[in-house]
N, C-alpha and C positions, 0 to 999 in steps of 0.2 A: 499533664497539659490538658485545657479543655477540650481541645480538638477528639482526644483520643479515650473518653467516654463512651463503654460499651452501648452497645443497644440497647438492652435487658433496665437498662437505668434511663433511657429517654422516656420522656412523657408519651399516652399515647401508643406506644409501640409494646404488646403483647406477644407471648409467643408466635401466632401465626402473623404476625407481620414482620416479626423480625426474621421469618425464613423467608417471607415475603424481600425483605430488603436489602439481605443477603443475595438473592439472586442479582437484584440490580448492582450488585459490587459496593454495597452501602457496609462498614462495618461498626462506623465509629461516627460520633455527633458530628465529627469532621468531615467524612466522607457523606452525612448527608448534607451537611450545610453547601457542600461542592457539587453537587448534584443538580445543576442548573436546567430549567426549563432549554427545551430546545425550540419554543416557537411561543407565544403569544395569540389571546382573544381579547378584544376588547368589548364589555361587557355595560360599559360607561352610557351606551346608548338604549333603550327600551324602544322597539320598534312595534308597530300595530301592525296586525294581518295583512290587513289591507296594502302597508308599503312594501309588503317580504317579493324581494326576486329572487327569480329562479339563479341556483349556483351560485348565492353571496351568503355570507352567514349572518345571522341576524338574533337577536334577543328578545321576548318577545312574555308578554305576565299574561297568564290566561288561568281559567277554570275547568277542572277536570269534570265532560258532561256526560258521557259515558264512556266505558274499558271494556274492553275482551282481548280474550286469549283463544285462538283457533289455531287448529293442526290441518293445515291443506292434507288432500287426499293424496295431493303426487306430494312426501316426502325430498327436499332436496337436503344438502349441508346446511345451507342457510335457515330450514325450516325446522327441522329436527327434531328442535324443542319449542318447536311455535311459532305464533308470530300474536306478539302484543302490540295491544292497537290503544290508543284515546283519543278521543276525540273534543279538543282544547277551544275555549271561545276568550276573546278579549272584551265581550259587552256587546261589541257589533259584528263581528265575522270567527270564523268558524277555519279551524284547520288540523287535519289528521296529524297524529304521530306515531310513527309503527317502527319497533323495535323487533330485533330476529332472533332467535335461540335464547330468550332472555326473559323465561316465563317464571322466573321469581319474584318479573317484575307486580305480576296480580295481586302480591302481596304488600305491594308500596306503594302502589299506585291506586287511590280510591278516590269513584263519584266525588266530584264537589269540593274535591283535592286542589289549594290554588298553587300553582307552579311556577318557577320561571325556567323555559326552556330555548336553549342555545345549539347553536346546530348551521350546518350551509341546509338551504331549500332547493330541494328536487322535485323532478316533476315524476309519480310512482302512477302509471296505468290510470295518463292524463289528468291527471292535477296535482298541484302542488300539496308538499307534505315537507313532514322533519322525517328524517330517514337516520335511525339511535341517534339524537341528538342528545345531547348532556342536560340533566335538567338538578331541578333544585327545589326543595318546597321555601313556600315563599316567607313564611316565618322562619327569621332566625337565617336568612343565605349570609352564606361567608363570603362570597365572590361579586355578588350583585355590587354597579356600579365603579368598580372598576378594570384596570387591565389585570388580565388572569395568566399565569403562567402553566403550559402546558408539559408535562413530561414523560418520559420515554420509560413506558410499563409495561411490565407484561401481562398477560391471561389471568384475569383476575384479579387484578389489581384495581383498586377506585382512585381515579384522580382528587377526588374530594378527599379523600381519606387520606393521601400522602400529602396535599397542602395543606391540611389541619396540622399534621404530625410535624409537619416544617414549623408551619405558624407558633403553638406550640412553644417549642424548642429555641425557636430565635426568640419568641417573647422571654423564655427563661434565661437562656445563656449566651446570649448574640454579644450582650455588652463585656462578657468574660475570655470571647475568643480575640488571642493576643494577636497584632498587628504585626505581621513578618517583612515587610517592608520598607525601610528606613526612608525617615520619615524626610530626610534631605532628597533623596529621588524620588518619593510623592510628589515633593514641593516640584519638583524641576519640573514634573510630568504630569503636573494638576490633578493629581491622582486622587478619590475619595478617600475615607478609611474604612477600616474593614466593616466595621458594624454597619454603620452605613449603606457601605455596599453590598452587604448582605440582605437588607432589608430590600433594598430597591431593585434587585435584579430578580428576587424572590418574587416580593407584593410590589408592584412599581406603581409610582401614580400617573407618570404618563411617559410618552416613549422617547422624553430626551433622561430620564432618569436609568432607564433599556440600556440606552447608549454608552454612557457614561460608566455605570458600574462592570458589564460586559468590556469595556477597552482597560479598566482597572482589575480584571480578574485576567483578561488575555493576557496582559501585561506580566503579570506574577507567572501565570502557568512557564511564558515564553522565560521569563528570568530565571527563576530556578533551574529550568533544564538549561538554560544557559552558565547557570552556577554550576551543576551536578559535573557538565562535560569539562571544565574547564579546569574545576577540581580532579576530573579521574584523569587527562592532561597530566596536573602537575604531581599527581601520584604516580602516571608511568615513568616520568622522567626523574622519577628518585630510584629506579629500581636499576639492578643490575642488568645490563644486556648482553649479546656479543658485540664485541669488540672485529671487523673482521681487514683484513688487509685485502685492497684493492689488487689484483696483479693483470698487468696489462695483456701478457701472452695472451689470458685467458680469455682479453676485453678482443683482443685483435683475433682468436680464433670465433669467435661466436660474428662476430662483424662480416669475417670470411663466409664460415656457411650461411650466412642470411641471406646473402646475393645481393641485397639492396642497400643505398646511402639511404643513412636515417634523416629526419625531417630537420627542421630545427626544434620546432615542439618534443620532438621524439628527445633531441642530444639536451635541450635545456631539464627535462624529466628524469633522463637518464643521469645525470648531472646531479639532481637532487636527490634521489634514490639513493645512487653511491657514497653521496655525503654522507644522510642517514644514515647506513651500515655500517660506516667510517666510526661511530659515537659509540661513547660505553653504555647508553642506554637504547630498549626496545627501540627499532623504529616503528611507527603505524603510520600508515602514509594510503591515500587513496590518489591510486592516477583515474581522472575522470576524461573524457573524451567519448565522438563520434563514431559510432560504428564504421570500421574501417579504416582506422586512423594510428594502428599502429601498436596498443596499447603493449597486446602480447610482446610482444619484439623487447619492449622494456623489462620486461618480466625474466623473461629469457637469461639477462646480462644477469640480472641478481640470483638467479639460481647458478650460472655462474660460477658466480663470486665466495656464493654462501660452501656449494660442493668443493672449490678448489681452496677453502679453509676450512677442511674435514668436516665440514658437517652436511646433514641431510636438511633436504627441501619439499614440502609437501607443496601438491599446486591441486586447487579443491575445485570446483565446476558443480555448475548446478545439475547437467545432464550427463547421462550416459556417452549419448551421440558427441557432445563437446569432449567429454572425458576421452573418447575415441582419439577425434581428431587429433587433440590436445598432446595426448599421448606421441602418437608420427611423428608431429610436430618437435616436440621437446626430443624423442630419441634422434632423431636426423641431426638437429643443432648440435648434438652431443656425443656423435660418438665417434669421431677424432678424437674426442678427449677421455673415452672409454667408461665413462659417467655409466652406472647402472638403474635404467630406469624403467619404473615399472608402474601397473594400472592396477586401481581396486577398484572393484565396482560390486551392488551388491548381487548383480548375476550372476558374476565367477562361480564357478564349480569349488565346491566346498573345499576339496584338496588346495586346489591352487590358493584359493585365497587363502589359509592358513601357513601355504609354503612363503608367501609372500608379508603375509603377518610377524612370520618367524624372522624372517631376512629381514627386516624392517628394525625387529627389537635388538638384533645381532648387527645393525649397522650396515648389513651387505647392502643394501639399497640406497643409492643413493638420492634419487628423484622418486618420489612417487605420484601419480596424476590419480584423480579419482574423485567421485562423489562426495555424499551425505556418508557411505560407508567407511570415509577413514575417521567419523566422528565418533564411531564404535568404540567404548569404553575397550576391549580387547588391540585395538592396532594401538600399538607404544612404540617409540623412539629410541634407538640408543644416544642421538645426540642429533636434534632438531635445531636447524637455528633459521629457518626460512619455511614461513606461511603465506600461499599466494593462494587469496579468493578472486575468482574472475567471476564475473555478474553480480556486484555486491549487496543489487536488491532483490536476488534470490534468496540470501541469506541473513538470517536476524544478527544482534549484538549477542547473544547467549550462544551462539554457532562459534563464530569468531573467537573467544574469549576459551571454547572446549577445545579446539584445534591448539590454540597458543599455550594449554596448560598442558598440552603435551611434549611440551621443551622447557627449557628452563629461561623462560621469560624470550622467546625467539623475535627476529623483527618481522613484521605481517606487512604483507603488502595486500590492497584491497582495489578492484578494476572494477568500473560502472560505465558504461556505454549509455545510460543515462544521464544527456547532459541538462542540468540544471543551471540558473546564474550563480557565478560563483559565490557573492553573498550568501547565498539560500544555503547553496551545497555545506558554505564554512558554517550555517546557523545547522544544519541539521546533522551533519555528520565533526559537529566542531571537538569530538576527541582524535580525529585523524587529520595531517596533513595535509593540504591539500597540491598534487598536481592536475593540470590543465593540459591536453594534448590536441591542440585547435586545428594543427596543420591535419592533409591528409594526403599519402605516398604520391608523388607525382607521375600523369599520365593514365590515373585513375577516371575512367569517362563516368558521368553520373547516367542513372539509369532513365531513362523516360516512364512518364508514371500517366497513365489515362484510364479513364471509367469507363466502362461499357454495359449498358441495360442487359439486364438476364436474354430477353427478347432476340440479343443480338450473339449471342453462347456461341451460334454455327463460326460468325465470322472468326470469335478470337481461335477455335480450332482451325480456323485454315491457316490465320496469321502464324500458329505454333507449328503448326506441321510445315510450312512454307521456310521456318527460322530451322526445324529438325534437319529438314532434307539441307539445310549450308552447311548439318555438321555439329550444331550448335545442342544442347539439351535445357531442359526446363521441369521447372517444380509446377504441381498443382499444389493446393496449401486449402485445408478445410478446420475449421476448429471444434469440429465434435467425428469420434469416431463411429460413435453409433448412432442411429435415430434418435430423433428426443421428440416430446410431445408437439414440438414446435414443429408443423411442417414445411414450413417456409425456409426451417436451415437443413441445407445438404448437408451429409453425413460423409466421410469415406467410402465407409462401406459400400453406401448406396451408389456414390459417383463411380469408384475404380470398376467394374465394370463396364460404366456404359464409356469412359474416359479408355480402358483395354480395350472396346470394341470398336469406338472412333479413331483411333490411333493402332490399329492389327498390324499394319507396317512398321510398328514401332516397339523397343521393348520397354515395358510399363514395367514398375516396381512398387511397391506398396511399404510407408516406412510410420511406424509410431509408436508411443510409449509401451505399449503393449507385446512386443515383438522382442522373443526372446534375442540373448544379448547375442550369440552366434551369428543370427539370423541378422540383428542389424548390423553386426560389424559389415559381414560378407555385401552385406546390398551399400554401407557406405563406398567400402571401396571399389566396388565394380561399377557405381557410379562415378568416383573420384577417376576411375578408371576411362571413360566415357563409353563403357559396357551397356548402360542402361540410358535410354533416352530420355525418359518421365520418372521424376519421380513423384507419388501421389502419396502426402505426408500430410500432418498435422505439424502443430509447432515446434515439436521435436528439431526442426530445420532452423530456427529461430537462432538457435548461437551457434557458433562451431562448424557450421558445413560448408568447406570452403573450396568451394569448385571452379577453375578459371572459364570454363568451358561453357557453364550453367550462365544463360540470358535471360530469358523468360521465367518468371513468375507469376500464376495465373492465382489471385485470393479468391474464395469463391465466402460470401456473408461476410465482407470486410466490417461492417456494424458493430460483428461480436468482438474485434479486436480493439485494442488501446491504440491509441495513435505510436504511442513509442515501440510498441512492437509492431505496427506494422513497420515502421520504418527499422530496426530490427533485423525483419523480413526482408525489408528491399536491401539490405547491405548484406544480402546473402548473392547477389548479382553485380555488388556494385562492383565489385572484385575485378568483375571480366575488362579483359585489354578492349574485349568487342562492345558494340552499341547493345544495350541493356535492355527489357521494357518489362518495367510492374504493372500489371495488368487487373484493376479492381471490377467485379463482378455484381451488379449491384441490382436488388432485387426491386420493382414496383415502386411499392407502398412503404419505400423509406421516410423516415422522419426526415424533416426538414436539419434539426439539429443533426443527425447523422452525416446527413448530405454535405452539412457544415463542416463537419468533423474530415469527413473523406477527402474533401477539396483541399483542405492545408495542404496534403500530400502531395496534391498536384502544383503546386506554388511552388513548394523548397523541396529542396533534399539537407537542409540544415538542422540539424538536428537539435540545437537547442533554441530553434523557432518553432520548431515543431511542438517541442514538449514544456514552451511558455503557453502554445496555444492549448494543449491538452488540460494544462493546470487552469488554464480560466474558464475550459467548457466544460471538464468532468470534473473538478475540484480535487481535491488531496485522497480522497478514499480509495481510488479505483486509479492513484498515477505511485508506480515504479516508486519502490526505496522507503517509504514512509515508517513502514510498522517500524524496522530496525531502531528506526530514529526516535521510537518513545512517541509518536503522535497520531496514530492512528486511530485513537478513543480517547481521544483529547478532552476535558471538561468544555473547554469552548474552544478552544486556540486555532485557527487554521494557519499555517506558519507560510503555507501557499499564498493563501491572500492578506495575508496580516505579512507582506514582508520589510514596512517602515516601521512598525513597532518590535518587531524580530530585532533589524538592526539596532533598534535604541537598547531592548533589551540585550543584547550581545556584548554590545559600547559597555553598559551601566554592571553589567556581572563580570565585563574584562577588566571594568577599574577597581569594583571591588577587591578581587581576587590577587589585583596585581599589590594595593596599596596591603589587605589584611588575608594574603592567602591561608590564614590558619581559622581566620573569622574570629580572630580573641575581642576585635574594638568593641565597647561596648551597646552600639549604636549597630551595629552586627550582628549581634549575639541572635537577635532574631531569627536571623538568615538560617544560623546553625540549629535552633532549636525546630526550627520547621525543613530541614533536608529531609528526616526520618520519614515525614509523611510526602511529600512528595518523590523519593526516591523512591518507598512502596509503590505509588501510583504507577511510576516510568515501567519496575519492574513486573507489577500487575500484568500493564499493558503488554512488555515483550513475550511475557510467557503464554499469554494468552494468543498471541501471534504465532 
């Protein structure tokens, strides 16, 4: 196929570009022809000196009337290797261009040299200049007068030189590469073809051609990964699973020691779970829901179900501290029924965790709770038939998939406290089932949530010491343990003392990733305990620490956190029978956007308003769950803001699948012959994750 043409045979591309292009994740004609500019210059306009404003970008043909190269005496990074200067005239006026570290430019740059140079104008030690602005000589430009596409290189790379290398290559084989799209859903979806869109999204001529061929490639990227899941769907549902029998006693003793009526979200979830394990194939099912809402509790029933049908149940965590909790938790529900259940973690002391590996392969173990550390090639199953990941976007798809091959095809269950719309959820995670847990336990009060100026630090310490002396305890919560260059963010280290010395009436404790595993059991439960009043943590608190007692939480740099983990954070309090208060600490010289971001907080305690809003102010890079889902270095796709083309795509690969699930039609065939290279890309992407 054309796509899959080495390097070594593209025009243009020489040994040292194609290590060059390798870097970019370029291997094949295919992967560069996918290789989409990420931003646009317009170049269509020739601007005079005269009109250039400060901080807009502008284009501009002038005459090169003298150069130098000078080494300031104070050496900085930027200076190093120079600083090359010219000084460019259009016929009537006159303006500096100075380039930094970049003294091989003496070499290209000559007197009387006519240019076209493109750049934003700044103002360099009061007057305007190009500050490395891109340029061009003026015989022979490739880019002059039209839209130019911009992309993402690294150190030492010339943008000129990979749009050639494209140019190039699409002149040669653009009309060769075959059209994987059928051409019945072009039509529905006024879709370009490929060559075409190839050409336009590349060299565009103007920016409704941008539009156009960018919603015809987001489209395919969102299609196929809507094929891939839909396909690996209907391959787990051919495969053998357990089979397991529901038995009541065991539904009516875990109901006993819970203490509490489950919700209706809770029994309608619980309901579907049970079904799935009911089936001769894998179940994979993801319970989604609100921090607080119950999720564990369902979990519970299917370990269960799975232990009182002789088999073992791994239940995996992303943290230690969770892994703890997790732990009490699961032994307490369980041992009326005399279930033997145990923790790996990779702190254990070497002995133990081997005696525990052994019992594990021997079957003696029934439940295990634990990390990243039962992903160990060494922990094996005598007979595994239940995997339960909690926090699902801690964990990628290549995680999930190492656990499960440690049983003979077991059914997985998967928990996310990251609520998304369930569209989205069923578009990104669409190889697992989806349940929804919306309700949350009644009598739950929500926590009050207020900002307080750094200026204002003395009063939240009175307000905490004021909540301490009713009895009550509280987290401080900081997201860096040590110093960092930035001094504006508090550190732990820095705080817990002067936080020990404000609070001397009080017992302070100190809890974070760092803190061997002894040390943090003992301070979880002496605080579980209400042994300790403060505890001064890092995000280690974030899942799992579940204390009725614990009201106040003081963030201190809420900025540096994601909207969903602070809220996260606050469902570390919302527990309490007592009145609640998340208490955000916020420095000066906040961004206005930040400000933005913090106040959601204070509006809702709903968590999947919260984390619509997150998605429309931080976008998909930096929001919970993505990489897993194959989109995290997406060609273009944003599935966050692309979520009507999502659904069309979903719609358009669920009818495929459902009418030619093998893809023999011949109007298909496309489909199949292009999975190889987009299924490379998905798994590119996870492993890189």
């Amino acid at each position: 196929m054309c796509r899959e043409i080495s390097l070594q045979y593209l025009k243009g591309v020489g040994p040292s570009w194609k290590k060059k292009l390798i870097k970019l994740g370029i291997h094949t004609l295919g992967d560069l022809f996918y290789y989409f500019p990420f931003r646009y210059q317009d170049k269509r306009k020739v601007s005079s000196i005269k009109e250039l404003e400060e901080n807009k970008e502008a284009l501009i043909e002038g005459k090169v009337l003298v150069r130098n190269l000078r080494y300031p005496k104070r050496r900085t990074p930027f200076t190093r290797l120079g600083i090359f200067e010219a000084l460019v005239s259009d016929g009537k006026d006159r303006i500096l261009c100075i380039w930094f570290n970049q003294s091989y430019l003496k070499n290209v740059i000559k007197a009387k040299d006519k240019l076209w140079i493109f750049g934003k104008v700044r103002r360099y030690r009061n007057r305007l200049c190009f500050i490395c602005p891109e340029f061009e000589k003026a015989e022979g430009s490739f880019t002059l007068g039209r839209i130019v596409g911009v992309y993402r290189v690294k150190e030492g790379m010339s943008q000129r030189r990979l749009r050639r290398i494209i140019f190039e290559n699409l002149r040669k084989y653009a009309h060769l590469i075959e059209e994987p799209i059928p051409f019945y859903i072009r039509e529905r979806l006024n879709l370009p073809n490929i060559n075409k869109s190839l050409w336009q999204i590349h060299f565009p001529s103007d920016s409704g051609e941008i539009e156009i061929s960018r919603k015809r490639f987001i489209f395919e990227e969102l299609f196929f990964s809507q094929i891939l899941i839909f396909l690996r769907k209907t391959k787990r549902r051919l495969k053998k699973g357990v089979t397991f029998k529901v038995k009541q006693p065991v539904i009516d003793r875990i109901k006993q020691r819970l203490g509490f009526q489950l919700t209706t979200s809770q029994k309608e979830t619980l309901f579907q779970v049970l079904e799935d394990m009911k089936k001769d194939y894998p179940m994979c099912r993801l319970i989604q829901g609100d921090v607080g809402c119950g999720k564990t509790a369902v979990a519970l029933f299917a370990i269960g179900v799975c232990v009182s049908n002789g088999y073992q149940a791994v239940f995996c965590v992303p943290t230690e501290v969770l892994a703890h909790q997790h732990f009490i938790t699961v032994s307490n529900i369980f041992k009326d029924l005399k279930y033997k259940v145990e923790i790996l973690v990779s702190s254990l002391p070497v002995r133990k965790k081997r005696e525990i590996i052994k019992e594990l392969r021997e079957g003696k173990i029934n439940v295990v709770v634990g990390t990243h550390a039962l992903l160990e090639e060494e922990v094996k199953f005598k007979n595994l038939g239940l995997v339960v990941i909690d926090e699902q976007h801690k964990f990628g798809v290549a995680q999930r998939v190492l656990l499960s091959k440690k049983g003979n095809n077991p059914d997985c269950l998967v928990m996310s406290a990251t609520p998304i719309p369930r569209s989205l959820a069923l578009s990104l995670y669409g190889d697992l089932d989806l349940s929804i847990i919306k309700e949350k336990p009644p009598g739950r009060k929500e926590p009050t949530t207020f900002t307080v100026n750094e200026k204002d630090r003395e009063k939240v310490y009175s307000f905490v010491k004021r909540k301490l002396k009713e009895g009550r305890q509280a987290f401080f919560v900081f997201s860096v343990i040590e110093e960092s260059e930035d001094e504006e963010i508090l550190s732990l280290e820095r705080m817990y003392e002067r936080i020990k010395e404000e609070f001397s009436s009080f017992k302070v404790e100190m809890l974070h990733g760092r803190i061997k595993s002894e040390e943090k059991e003992r301070i979880i439960k002496e605080y579980a305990k209400g042994r300790i009043d403060i505890l001064v943590a890092t995000t280690v608190v974030e899942v799992g620490l579940n204390v009725e007692n614990a009201t106040v939480m003081v963030i201190e740099n809420p900025e540096k956190f994601g909207l969903a983990q602070l809220h996260q954070l606050r469902g570390r309090i919302q527990r309490a029978t007592f009145d609640s208060y998340f208490i955000l600490i916020l420095r000066e010289n906040l961004s206005e956007n930040a400000k933005k971001r913090i106040k959601i907080l204070e509006k809702t305690n709903d968590g999947f308003k919260i984390a619509e809003e997150d998605l429309a102010l931080r976008g998909p890079g930096e929001f919970f769950g993505l990489r897993q889902a194959g989109f995290s270095k997406s060609y273009l796709a944003n599935p966050l803001k692309e979520v009507e083309l999502l659904k069309e795509a979903r719609k358009m690969a669920y009818e495929v699948i459902r009418k030619d699930p093998l893809l023999k039609n011949s109007c298909h065939r496309p489909i199949k012959k292009h999975l190889n290279f987009w299924l490379s890309f998905f798994q590119k992407d996870n492993e890189s994750s």
